[in-house]
N, C-alpha and C positions, 0 to 999 in steps of 0.2 A: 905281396898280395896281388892277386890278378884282378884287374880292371873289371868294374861292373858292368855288363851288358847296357846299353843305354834303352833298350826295348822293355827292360825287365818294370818301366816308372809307368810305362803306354799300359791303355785300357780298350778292349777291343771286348764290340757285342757280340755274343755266341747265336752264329746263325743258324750252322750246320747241325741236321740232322742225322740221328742214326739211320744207315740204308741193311737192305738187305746183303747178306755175305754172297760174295760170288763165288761160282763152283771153283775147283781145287786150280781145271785149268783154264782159268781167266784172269785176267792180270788189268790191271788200270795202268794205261799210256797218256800221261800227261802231256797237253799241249802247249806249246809256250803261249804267252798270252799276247795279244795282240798291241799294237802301238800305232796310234796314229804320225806320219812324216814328223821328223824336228824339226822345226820352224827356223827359220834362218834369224841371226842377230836382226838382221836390217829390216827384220817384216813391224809393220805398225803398229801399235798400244794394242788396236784391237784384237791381234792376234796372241792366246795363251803362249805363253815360253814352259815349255815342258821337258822337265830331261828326266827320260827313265832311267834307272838304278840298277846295274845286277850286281850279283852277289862276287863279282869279281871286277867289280867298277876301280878303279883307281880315284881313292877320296881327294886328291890337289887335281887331279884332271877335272875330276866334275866341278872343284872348285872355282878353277878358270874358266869355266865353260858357263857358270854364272857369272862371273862377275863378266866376262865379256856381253854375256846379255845386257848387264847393267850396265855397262860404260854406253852401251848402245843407243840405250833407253835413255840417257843422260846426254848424251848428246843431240836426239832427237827434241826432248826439254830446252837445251840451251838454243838450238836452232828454232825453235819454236818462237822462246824470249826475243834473240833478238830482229825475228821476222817479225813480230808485233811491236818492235821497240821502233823499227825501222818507218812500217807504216803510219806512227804514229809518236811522228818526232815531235811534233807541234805540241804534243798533251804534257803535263803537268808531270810534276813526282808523283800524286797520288797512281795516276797511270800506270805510270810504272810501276809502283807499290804492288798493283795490285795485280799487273801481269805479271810480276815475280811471283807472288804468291798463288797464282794458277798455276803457275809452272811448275815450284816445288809440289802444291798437289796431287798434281797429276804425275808426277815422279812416285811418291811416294804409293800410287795405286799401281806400278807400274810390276810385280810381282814375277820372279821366275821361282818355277814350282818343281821342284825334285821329288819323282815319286819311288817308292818300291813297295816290293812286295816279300815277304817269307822272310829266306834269312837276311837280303839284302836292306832289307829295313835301316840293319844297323850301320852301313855305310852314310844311308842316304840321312841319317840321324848324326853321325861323325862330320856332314859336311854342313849341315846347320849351328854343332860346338862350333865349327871352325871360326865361324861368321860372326860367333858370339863372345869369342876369345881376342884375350890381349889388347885389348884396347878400339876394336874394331863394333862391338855392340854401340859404341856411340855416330857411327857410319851406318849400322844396316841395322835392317828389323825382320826379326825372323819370328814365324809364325808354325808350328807342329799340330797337322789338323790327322788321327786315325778312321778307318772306313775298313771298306771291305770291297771287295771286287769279286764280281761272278763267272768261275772259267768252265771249261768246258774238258771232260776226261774222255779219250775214247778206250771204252772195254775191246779185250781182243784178246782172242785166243792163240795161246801161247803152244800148245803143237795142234793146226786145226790141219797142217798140211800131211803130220805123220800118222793120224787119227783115222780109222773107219768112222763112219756116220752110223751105222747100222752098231760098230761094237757102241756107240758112247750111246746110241739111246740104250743098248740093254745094261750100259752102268749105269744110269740116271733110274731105270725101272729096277734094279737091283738096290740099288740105293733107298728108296721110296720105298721097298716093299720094306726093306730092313727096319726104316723107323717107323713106319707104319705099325710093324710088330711090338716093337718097345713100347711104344703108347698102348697099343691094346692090351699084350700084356702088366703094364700096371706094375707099380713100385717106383715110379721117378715121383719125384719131388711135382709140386704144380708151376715153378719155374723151368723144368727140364723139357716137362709134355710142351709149353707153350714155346721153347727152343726147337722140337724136333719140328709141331704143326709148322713151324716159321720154316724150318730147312725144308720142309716139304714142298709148300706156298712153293718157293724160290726155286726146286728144282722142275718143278712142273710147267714153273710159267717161263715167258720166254727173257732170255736175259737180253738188255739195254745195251745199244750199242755205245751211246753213250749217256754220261753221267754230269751233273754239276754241284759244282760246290764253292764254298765262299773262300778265299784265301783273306789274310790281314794287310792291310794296305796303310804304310804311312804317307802322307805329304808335308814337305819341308817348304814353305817359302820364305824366300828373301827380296829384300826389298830397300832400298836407302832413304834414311833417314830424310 
């Protein structure tokens, strides 16, 4: 029996709207999406740990790529502990107690966050199981938060080089008169007429050079216990 998709459990809000159809020769060129720098192990709490996901990510590489964040993070913790244990060797147990337990705290807020998008989803969803498998759910805490992300498509003409300007407006005016006639001549259905006025709309006005749309967006975080 073949493995169930781990995406197939996620629930994702429908954002995307139906657009206008684009003429025959226009083609949508997707952009890759943007990423802000990855932050190095060594940068401070304050800074997010972020690993993007692609769909051809290696799940135990991004795995070590957490948990190196986390060892990081954990070590900043214990340097922490015993630079307060140090300053304040005179103070009692409770003291101590109680910088311990600031310390696990602010460990356990300490979060590195695996995102993707589309089909990568389901790697970056593969490296949260991992986290949560074999006995290691009692070490980390994993968290599965879905969203969405707004990219940007550029439209582009697919032979604008081989093309006259003068032949393509007399097919766009050919076109237009043709459904123009179908509607006036009468016998489409009142779904068909309000399909043709739409292809008319679209071929009359000017087509976008670009476009946007929502893509589905998981985040995985992990974090020790």
């Amino acid at each position: 029996m073949a493995p169930t998709s781990l995406t197939k459990s996620l629930q994702f809000e429908k954002k995307n709207q139906s657009m206008p159809r684009l003429p025959k020769h226009m083609k949508i060129s997707k952009r890759p999406i943007p990423h802000p720098p990855t932050p190095s192990p060594y940068s401070g709490s304050s800074t997010p740990k972020t690993i993007y996901v692609s769909s051809s990510s290696p799940v135990m590489g991004v795995v070590k790529r957490v948990q190196k964040y986390l060892r990081a993070a954990e070590n900043r913790a214990t340097g922490s502990l015993l630079g307060s244990n140090n300053k304040g060797r005179g103070g009692g147990r409770k003291e101590q107690i109680a910088a311990l337990a600031k310390s696990q705290e602010a460990l356990k807020k300490e979060e590195v966050f695996v995102k993707a998008t589309g089909r990568a989803m389901e790697r970056a969803l593969k490296v949260g199981k991992w986290f949560e498998g074999e006995g290691r759910a009692e070490e980390f805490t994993v968290r599965v938060k879905t969203g969405s992300v707004l990219v940007v498509d550029d439209v582009v003409d697919e032979d604008q080089e081989e093309r006259e300007d003068g032949e393509e407006e007399g097919k766009k005016e050919e076109e237009v008169e043709r459904l123009k006639r179908e509607i006036e001549e009468g016998g489409l259905s009142k779904a068909a007429v309000r399909k043709r006025k739409r292809d008319v709309a679209r071929i009359e006005g000017e087509v976008p050079e670009t476009r946007t749309r929502w893509v589905n967006m998981v985040e995985v975080a992990v974090s020790l216990k």
